[in-house]
KOLDREN-468640 format. One record per residue (C-alpha): residue in one letter; z negated, x, y negated. Coordinates in pm, whole numbers, padded with zeros to 5 digits, always signed. Layout:
<atoms>
AZXY;...
</atoms>
This chain:
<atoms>
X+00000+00000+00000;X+00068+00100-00352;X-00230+00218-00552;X-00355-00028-00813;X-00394+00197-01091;X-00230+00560-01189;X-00484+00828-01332;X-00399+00732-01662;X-00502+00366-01541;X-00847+00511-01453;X-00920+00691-01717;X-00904+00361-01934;X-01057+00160-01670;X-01424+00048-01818;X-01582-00190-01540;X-01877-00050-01439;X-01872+00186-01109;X-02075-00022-00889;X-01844-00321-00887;X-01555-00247-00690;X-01318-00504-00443;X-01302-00479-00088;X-00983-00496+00059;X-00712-00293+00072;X-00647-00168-00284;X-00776+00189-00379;X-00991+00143-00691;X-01082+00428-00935;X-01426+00573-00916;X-01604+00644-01250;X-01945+00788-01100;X-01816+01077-00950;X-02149+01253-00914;X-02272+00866-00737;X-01952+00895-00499;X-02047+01255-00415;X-02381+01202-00317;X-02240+00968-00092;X-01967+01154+00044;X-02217+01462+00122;X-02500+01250+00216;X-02709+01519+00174;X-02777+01601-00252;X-02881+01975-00113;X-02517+02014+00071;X-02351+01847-00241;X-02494+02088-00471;X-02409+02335-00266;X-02008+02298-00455;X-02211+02561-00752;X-01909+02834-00658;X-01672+02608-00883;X-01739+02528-01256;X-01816+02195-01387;X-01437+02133-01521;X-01327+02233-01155;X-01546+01938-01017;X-01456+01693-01293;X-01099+01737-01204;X-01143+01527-00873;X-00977+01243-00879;X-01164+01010-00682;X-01109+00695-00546;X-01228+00403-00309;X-01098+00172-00055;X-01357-00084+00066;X-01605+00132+00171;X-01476+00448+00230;X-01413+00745-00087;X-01061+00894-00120;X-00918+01234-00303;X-00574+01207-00483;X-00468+01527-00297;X-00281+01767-00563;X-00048+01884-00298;X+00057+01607-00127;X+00050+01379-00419;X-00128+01128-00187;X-00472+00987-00132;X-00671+01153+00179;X-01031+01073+00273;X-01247+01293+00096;X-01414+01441+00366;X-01687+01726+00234;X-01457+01984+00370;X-01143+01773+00190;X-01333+01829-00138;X-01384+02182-00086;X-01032+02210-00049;X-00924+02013-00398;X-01126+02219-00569;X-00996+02541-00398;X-00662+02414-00484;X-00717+02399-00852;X-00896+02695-00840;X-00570+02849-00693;X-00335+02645-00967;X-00583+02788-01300;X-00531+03139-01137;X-00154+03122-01212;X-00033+03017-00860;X+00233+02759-00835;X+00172+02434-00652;X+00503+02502-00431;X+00402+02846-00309;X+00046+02672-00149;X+00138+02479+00223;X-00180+02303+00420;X-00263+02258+00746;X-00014+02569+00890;X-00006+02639+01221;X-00010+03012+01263;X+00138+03199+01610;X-00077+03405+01835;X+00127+03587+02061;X+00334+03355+02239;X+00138+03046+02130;X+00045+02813+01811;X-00314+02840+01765;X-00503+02515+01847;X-00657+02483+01490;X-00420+02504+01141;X-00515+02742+00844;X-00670+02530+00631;X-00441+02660+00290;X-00151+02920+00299;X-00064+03065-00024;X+00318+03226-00050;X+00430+03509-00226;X+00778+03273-00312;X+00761+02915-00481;X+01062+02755-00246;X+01187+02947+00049;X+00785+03004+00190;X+00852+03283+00379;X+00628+03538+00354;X+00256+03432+00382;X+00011+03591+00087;X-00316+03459+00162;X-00464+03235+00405;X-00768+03051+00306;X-01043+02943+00541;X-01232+02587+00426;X-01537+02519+00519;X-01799+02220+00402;X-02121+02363+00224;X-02383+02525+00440;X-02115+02609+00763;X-02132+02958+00786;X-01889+03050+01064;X-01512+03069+00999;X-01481+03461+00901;X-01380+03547+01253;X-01121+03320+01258;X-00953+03356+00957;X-00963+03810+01039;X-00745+03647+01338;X-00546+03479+01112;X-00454+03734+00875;X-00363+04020+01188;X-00163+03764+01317;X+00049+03661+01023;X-00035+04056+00867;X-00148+03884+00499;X-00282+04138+00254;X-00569+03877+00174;X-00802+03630+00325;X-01046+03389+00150;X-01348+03220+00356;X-01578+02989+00129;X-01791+02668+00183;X-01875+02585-00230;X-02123+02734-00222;X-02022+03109-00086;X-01731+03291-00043;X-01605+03606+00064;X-01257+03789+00041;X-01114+03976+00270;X-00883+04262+00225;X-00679+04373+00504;X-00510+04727+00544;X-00295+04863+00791;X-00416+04865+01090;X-00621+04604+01051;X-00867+04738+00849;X-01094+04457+00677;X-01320+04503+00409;X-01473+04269+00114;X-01350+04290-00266;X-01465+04087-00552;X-01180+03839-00587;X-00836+03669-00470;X-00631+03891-00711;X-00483+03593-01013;X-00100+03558-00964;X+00083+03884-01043;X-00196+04105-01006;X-00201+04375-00744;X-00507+04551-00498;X-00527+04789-00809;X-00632+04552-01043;X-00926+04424-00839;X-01015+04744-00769;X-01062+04861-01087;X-01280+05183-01148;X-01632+05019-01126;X-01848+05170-01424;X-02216+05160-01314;X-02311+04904-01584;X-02083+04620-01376;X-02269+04678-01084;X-02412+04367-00983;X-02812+04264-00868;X-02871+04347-00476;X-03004+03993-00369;X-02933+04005+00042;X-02885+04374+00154;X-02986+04276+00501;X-02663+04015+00484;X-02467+04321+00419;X-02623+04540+00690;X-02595+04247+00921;X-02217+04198+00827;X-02134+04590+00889;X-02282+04606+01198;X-02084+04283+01381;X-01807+04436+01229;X-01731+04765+01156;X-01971+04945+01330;X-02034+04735+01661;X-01787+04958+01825;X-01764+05239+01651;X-02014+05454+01870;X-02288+05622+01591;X-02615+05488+01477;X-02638+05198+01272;X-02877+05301+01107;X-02813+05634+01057;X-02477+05597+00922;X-02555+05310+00687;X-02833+05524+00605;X-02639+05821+00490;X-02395+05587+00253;X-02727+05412+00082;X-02787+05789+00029;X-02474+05886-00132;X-02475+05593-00290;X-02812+05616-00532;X-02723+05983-00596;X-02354+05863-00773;X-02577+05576-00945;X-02816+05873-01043;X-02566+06108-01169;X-02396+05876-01372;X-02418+05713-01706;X-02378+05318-01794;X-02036+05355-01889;X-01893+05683-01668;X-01677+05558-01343;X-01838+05581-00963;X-01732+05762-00726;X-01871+05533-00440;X-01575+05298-00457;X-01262+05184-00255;X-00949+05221-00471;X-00574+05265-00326;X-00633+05576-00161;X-00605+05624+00207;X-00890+05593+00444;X-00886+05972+00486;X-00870+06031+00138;X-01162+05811+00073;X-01389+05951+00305;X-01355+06288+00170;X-01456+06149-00125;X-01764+06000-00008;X-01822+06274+00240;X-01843+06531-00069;X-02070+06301-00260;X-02315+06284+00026;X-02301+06652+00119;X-02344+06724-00304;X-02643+06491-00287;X-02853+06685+00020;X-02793+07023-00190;X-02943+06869-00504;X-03251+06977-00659;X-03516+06689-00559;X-03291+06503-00313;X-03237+06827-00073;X-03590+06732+00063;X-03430+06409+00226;X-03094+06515+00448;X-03078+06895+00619;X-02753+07065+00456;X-02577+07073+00809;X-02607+06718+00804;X-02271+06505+00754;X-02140+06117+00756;X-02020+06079+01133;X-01813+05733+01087;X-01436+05722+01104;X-01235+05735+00770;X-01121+05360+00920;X-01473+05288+00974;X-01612+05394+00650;X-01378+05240+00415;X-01505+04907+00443;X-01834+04994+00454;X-01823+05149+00104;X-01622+04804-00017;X-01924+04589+00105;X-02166+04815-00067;X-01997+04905-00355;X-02082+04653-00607;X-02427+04644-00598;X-02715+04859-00791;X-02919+05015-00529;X-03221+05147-00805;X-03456+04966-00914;X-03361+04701-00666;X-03615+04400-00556;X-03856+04554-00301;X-03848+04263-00088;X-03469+04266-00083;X-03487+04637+00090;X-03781+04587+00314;X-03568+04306+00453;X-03238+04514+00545;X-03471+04818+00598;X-03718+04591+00869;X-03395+04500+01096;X-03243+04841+01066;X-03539+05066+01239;X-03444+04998+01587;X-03720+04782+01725;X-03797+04915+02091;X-03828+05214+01937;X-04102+05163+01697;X-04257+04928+02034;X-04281+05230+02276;X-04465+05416+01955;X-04686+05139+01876;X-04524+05160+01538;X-04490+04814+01381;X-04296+04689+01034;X-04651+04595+00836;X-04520+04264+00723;X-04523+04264+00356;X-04739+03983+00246;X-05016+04172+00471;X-04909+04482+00296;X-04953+04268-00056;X-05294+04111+00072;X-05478+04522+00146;X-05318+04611-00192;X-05468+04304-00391;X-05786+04363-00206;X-05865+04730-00311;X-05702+04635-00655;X-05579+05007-00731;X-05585+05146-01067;X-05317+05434-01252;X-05554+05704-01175;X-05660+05670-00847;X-05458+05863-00613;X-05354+05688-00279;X-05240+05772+00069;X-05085+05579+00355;X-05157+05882+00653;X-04910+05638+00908;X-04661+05554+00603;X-04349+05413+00830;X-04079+05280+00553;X-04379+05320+00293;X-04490+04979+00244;X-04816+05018+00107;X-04754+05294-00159;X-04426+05077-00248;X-04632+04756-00285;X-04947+04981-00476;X-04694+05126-00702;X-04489+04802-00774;X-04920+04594-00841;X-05019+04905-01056;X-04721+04970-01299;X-04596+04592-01302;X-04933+04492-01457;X-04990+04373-01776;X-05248+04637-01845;X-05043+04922-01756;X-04718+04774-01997;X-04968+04728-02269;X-05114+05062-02260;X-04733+05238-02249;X-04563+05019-02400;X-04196+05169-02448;X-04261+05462-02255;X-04346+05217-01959;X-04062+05389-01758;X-04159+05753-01777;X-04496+05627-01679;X-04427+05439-01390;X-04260+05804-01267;X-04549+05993-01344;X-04718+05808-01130;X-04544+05769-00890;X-04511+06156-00842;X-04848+06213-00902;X-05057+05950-00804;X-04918+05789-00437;X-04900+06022-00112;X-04730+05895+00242;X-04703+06083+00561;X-04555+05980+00863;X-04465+06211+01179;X-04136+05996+01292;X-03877+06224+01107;X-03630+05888+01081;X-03939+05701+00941;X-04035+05961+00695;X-03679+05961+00529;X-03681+05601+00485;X-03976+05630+00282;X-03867+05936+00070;X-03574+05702+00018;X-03763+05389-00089;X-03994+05545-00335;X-03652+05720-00513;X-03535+05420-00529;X-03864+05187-00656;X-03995+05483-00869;X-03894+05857-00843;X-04243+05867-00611;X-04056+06083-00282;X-04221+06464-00391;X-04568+06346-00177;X-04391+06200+00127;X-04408+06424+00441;X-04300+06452+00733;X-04603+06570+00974;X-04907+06417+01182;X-05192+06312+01024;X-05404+06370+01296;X-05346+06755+01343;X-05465+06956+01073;X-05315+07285+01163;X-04905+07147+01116;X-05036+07081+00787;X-05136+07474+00675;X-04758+07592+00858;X-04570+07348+00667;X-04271+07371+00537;X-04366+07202+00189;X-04742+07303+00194;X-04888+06959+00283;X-05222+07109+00291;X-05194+07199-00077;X-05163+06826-00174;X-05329+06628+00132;X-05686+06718+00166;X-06016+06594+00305;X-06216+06424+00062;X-05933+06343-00202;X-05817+06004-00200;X-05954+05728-00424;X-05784+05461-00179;X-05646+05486+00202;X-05444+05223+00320;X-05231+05250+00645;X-05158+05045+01000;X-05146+05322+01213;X-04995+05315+01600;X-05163+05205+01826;X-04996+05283+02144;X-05032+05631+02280;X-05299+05875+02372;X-05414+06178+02203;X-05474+06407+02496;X-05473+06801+02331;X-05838+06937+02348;X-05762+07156+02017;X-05711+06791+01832;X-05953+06614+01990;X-06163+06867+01947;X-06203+06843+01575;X-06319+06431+01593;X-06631+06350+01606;X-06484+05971+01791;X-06380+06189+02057;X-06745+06231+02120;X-06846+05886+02092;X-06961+05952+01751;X-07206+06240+01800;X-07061+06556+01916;X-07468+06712+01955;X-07534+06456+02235;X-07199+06381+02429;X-06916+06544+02556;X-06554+06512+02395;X-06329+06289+02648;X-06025+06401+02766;X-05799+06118+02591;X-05872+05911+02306;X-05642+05597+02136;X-05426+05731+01824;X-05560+05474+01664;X-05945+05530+01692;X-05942+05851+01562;X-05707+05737+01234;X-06040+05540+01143;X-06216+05880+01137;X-05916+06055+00920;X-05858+05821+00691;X-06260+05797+00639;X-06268+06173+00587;X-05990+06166+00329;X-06207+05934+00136;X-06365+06073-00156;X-06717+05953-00201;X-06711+05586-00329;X-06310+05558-00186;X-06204+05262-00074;X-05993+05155+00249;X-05767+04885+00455;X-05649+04947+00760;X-05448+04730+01057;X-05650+04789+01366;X-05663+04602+01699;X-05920+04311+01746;X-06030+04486+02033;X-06207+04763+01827;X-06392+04446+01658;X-06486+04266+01956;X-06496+04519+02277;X-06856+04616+02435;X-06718+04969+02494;X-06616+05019+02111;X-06952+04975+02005;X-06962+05335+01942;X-06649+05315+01717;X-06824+05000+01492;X-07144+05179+01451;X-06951+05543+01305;X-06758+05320+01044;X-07091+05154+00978;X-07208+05527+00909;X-06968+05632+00708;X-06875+05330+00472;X-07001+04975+00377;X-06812+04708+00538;X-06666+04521+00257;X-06446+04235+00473;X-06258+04178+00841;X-05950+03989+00792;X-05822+03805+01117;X-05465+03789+01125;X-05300+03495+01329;X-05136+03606+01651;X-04734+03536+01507;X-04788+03801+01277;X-04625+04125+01418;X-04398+03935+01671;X-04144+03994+01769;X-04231+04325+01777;X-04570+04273+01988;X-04831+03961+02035;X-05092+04161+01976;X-05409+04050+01770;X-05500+04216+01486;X-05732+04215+01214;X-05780+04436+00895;X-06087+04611+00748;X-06179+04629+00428;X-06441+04938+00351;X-06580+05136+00074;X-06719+05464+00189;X-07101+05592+00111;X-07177+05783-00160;X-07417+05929+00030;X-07633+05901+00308;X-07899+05788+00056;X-07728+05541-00102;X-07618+05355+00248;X-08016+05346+00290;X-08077+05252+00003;X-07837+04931+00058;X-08000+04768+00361;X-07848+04470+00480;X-07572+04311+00286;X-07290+04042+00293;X-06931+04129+00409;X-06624+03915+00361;X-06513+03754+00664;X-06182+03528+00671;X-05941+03414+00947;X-05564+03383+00853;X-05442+03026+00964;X-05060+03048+00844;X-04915+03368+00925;X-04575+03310+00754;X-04386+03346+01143;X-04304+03106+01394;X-04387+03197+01749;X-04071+03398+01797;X-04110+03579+01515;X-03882+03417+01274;X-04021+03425+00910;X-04046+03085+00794;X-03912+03041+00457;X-04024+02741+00254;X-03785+02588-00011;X-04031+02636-00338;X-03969+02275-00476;X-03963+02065-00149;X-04205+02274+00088;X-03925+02245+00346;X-03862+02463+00637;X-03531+02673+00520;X-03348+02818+00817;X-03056+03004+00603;X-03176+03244+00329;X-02819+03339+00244;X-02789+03343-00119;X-03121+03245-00219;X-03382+03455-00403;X-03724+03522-00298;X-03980+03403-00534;X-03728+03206-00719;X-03598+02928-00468;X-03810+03059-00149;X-04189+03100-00040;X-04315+03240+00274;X-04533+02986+00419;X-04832+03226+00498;X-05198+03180+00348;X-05290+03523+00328;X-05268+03491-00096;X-05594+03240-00045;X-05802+03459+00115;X-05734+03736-00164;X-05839+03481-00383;X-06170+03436-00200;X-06233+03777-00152;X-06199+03852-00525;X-06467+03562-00622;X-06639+03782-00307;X-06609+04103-00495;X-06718+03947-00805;X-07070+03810-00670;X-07104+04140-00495;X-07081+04326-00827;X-06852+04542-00680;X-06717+04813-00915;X-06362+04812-00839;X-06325+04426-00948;X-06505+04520-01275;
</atoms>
């Protein structure tokens, strides 16, 4: 049937929206926000269409039909059900016409030929290079309604089949493009290229001031690894590792306005990775950054390999980056069964948060994580420290050159897992200059500190720390009598009475190291095993803390919390060490903080569960959404520091003064 009214017709049309004939006659819609809510269902999947500007989405030219919505279709000059997917594609469409393309070069719904055979399922939009003959595809263009995420794969089949230059995959809410080399060499750029533009123009020399906010690194890590490096035979991590590397060190060596060299132009693969190889090698021979990388070392990925890695990571400015955004990429990329077998365990970092707002450090109080991993708690005690309102006051402009100075003189790490160690000399370059006091040696040895290569014993000493905070490992066995030897745990507490045993948990004796690099009055958190809190034969262990240091709170932390890693319970201590043996007498009895965490902020897989901030709703995709701004982590750890400072407060303790 012929439509009742032309788009002229319904521009002038002024009965109100809600009053429409059923029947067969397609009548214009007026509400088109109304109609949309309908058409999605869901508001949160219709305003997921923010990729296209509000003159893209008043374009639509809506109808209805009894009950069912319509889309003039620019095309096919027709009306089509408008399907969620169907109005991703308008807008697409006149996304494509405003960037100079030509209705007659655009075809829908083209079968494309694999092999032998026409693939079951159409490309969703073909663009052509020519306006009438349509001969040789341009750009295929993969629809899909907001919130699908899949659809990349198929559309990197598309484009090797038909051999486009350029793929676009995009839901309204995200996109990605895809630029494909010879042979078959994908990799992300900012933008379809606007009708008579070339690869050159998209690819522009990228100054560092037009490098864009890092808001989902572990997307990016995620997307390299399924593929570019799922069969490319090195280290995930290690090799992503070394181009986060090269990358900060162009970023530091250049100015706002200069070019980077950590870009894909229009070179070949082989010229590009000489490029990046020679910023990488220049970056472990410079002064300060030579501590990180051994000279020898060198990127081991393929030239067709690395070039779309450095187009996914390209854009983005690595320092001074959100610190939850890098633990996130940083947490999946240190290999898991690895850290298990070690009893080393990503702190989660609203525990990390909750030890740090506890002891409430202050800008001259130096600190030390002895079991550092990725450095979560001197990242976390640096971020509290210079992000507060006191410090900014006090420095006002020179805030910056503050927040270095402490960094690099304040906050010490060590760690003995050499791949551990570099992540953490990483992460403090990037959140604050802080990697000269991060080392690479045990804690619980002594003696490898005195032979070291950087000296640790000149910075690291008994007795110097105003605050200790660490989870150490707790699998494994100390078994060497010249270690043991030097604990007094490893005597049950009292080397005149008992003899030294022949093995002892790693993490027992960290209590007694991280007690002894307590100054006098030093205050500490540590991750230990409930067992230590609850077991008969640890009495020993409870009554040498006691000793040493006034138990200021236990923490129970709820079983989710370090899956999937382990089920393990935990709980953390809270201490202040004596003074002196005087003043612990002097004390008697008094209260300690005792609290059980109820919401851990993990399911019991492991999964973090991500609230929506508004709603309170579960969120299963995080893709494109920023912590603290649109997300919460369901956890309750943030009420018990609450409780614990009214706790402090009462208790007159001098740290909360």
């Amino acid at each position: 049937m012929t439509p009742a009214k032309t788009k002229t017709d319904k521009q002038a049309v002024q009965e109100p929206a809600v009053e429409y004939e059923i029947g067969e006659q397609y009548l214009p819609v007026r509400d088109d926000n109304a109609a949309l809510d309908v058409i999605f269902k869901d508001a949160d999947v219709k305003y997921g269409l923010t990729m296209f500007t509000n003159n893209e989405q008043n374009a639509l030219d809506l109808w209805k039909r009894g009950e069912k919505f319509y889309l003039h279709c620019l095309l096919r000059q027709k009306k089509v059900l408008a399907k969620p997917e169907e109005v991703v594609r308008q807008l697409c469409i006149k996304r494509l016409l405003d960037m100079g393309y030509a209705a007659g070069q655009m075809a829908l719904e083209v079968g494309i030929k694999m092999g032998s055979t026409i693939h079951s399922k159409a490309a969703d939009i073909v663009l052509y290079r020519e306006e009438t003959l349509r001969l040789t595809p341009y750009a295929i263009v993969e629809l899909k309604r907001p919130s699908r995420k899949d659809g990349i794969d198929q559309l990197e089949s598309y484009m090797n089949a038909t051999g486009v230059p350029f793929g676009w995959w995009l839901n309204g809410k995200e996109a990605l493009v895809r630029y494909r080399e010879e042979p078959n060499i994908f990799s992300s750029i900012d933008r379809l290229p606007n009708a008579g533009e070339t690869i050159d123009d998209v690819r522009a020399p990228r100054r560092k001031k037009d490098l864009l906010p890092l808001v989902d690194l572990r997307g990016l890590v995620e997307l390299l690894e399924e593929r570019v490096l799922a069969n490319a035979g090195v280290s995930a991590f290690d090799e992503i590792f070394k181009l986060i590397f090269a990358k900060l060190f162009d970023e530091h060596i250049h100015g706002d306005e200069e070019a980077l060299l950590f870009r894909r132009g229009s070179e070949t693969p082989q010229e590009l990775y000489n490029r990046i190889q020679k910023l990488f090698v220049d970056a472990t021979k410079h002064p300060g950054w030579n501590e990180i990388f051994d000279a020898a070392e060198r990127i081991q990925l393929t030239p067709q390999a690395l070039a779309p890695c450095v187009a996914e990571l390209e854009k983005y400015r690595f320092f001074g980056s959100d610190l939850d955004v890098l633990d996130a990429a940083f947490e999946h990329l240190i290999n898991p069964e690895q850290k298990g077998d070690k009893g080393q365990y990503f702190t989660p970092r609203h525990v990390v948060q909750m030890c740090v707002d506890m002891l409430n450090p202050r800008d001259n109080e130096a600190c030390l994580d002895p079991a550092c991993g990725p450095c979560g708690f001197m990242i976390h005690t640096l971020k509290y420290v210079t992000e507060s309102q006191a410090f900014k006051r006090r420095w006002g402009h020179e805030v910056e050159a503050r927040k270095k100075d402490y960094a690099q003189n304040y906050l010490y790490a060590i760690d003995f897992d050499q791949k551990l160690a570099k992540v953490a000399k990483v992460l403090m370059l990037i959140m604050g200059d802080g990697k000269t006091h991060v080392f690479k040696v045990s804690s619980l040895d002594p003696r490898e500190w005195t032979h070291h290569a950087h000296r640790v014993g000149d910075f690291v000493r008994d007795g110097m720390f105003d605050l200790v905070m660490t989870n150490p490992p707790f699998a494994g066995e100390i078994t060497q009598a010249e270690v043991l030897g030097g604990y007094d745990l490893a005597y049950k507490g009292d080397p005149t009475q008992n003899k030294r045993a022949n093995k002892v948990e790693r993490d027992v004796l960290f209590i007694e190291r991280c007690l002894r690099f307590l100054k006098p009055g030093g205050r500490m958190a540590i991750v230990l095993p409930q067992g230590i809190f609850n077991n008969t034969s640890d009495e020993y262990i409870r009554k040498y803390v006691m000793k040493h240091a006034r138990i200021l709170g236990v923490v129970g932390l709820q079983g989710n919390m370090f899956k999937p890693f382990t089920g393990t319970k935990t709980s953390v201590l809270v201490l202040q060490k004596w003074q002196s043996e005087a003043e612990r007498i002097a004390t008697g009895d008094y209260r300690i903080f005792f609290a059980t965490n109820q919401k851990s902020g993990k399911d019991n897989s492991g999964e973090y569960i991500w609230l929506d901030k508004e709603s309170r709703e579960r969120v299963r995709s995080t893709a494109g959404l920023v912590i603290g701004e649109q997300l919460t982590l369901d956890h309750d750890l943030h009420e018990i520091v609450a409780a614990f400072k009214l706790f402090a407060q009462e208790e007159n303790l001098i740290f909360f003064a």
